[in-house]
C-alpha positions in Angstrom: 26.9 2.2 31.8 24.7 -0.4 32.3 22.1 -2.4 31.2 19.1 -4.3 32.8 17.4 -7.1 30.9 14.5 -8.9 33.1 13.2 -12.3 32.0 9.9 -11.7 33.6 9.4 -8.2 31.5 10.7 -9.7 27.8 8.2 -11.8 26.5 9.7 -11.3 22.5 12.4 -10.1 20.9 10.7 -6.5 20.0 10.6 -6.4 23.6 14.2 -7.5 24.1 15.2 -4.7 21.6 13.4 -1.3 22.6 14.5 -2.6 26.6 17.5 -2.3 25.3 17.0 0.8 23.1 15.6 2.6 26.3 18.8 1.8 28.3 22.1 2.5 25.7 21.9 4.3 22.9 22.4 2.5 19.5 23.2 3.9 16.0 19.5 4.9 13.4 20.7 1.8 11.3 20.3 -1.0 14.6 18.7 -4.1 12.6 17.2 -5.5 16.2 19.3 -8.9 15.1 22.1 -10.1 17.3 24.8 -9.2 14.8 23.7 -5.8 14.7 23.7 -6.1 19.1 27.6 -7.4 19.0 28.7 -4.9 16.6 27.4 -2.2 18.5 28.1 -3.4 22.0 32.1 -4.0 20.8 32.3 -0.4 20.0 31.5 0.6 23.5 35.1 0.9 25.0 34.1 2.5 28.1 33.0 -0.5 29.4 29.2 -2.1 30.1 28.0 -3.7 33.1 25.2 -6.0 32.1 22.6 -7.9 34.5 20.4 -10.5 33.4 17.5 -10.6 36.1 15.2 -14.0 36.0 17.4 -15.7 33.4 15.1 -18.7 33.7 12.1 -16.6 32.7 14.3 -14.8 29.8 14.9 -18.2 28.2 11.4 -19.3 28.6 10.2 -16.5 27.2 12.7 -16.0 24.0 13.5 -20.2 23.5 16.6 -20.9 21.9 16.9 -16.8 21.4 17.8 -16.3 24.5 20.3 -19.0 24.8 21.9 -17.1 22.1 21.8 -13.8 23.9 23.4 -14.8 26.7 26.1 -16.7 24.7 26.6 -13.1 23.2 27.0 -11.4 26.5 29.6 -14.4 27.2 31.6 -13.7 24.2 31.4 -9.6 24.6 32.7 -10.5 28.2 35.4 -12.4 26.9 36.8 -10.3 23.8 36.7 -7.1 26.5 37.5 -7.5 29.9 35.9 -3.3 30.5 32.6 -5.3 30.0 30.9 -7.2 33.1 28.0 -9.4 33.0 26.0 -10.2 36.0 23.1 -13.3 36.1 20.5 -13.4 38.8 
C-alpha cells in the first residue's frame, strides 16, 4: 500500500486529510487530527510505503504542521519496520 503526499498539491490540512482519505481507507470516526492519523496508520500491519514529494513546499504550505507530520511518519517508521517512508 502506499501513500503519496505532494507539497505543491496540500496547501491546508483539509487538503492534507481527504489526499489521504482518497489513497488508504480510514475508519467513519477519523477526527482529521494527527492522533487520530497514528492510531490508524499503527493498525495497518501489512505494511505502508509512504512518499513525501516537495517536502519543502509541504512545510511551507502546512508551517509547523507539517514538521509534525513528518515527525509522525518518522516515529510510525520506527515503531514498525513493515512501514517505509520515502522524501523527495
Amino acid at each position: 500500500m502506499e501513500l503519496k503526499i505532494d507539497g505543491n498539491l496540500i496547501k491546508s490540512q483539509d487538503a492534507l486529510y481527504a489526499a489521504i482519505k482518497e489513497q488508504i481507507s480510514l475508519p467513519d470516526h477519523f477526527g482529521n487530527n494527527l492522533d487520530a492519523l497514528w492510531d490508524a496508520l499503527t493498525e495497518i500491519n501489512s505494511g505502508i510505503t509512504i512518499i513525501i514529494n516537495n517536502k519543502v513546499k509541504l512545510k511551507e504550505n502546512l508551517g509547523e504542521y507539517g514538521d509534525k507530520l513528518i515527525k509522525l511518519f518518522h516515529d510510525l517508521i520506527n515503531e514498525n519496520n513493515a512501514h517505509k517512508l520515502l522524501i523527495k
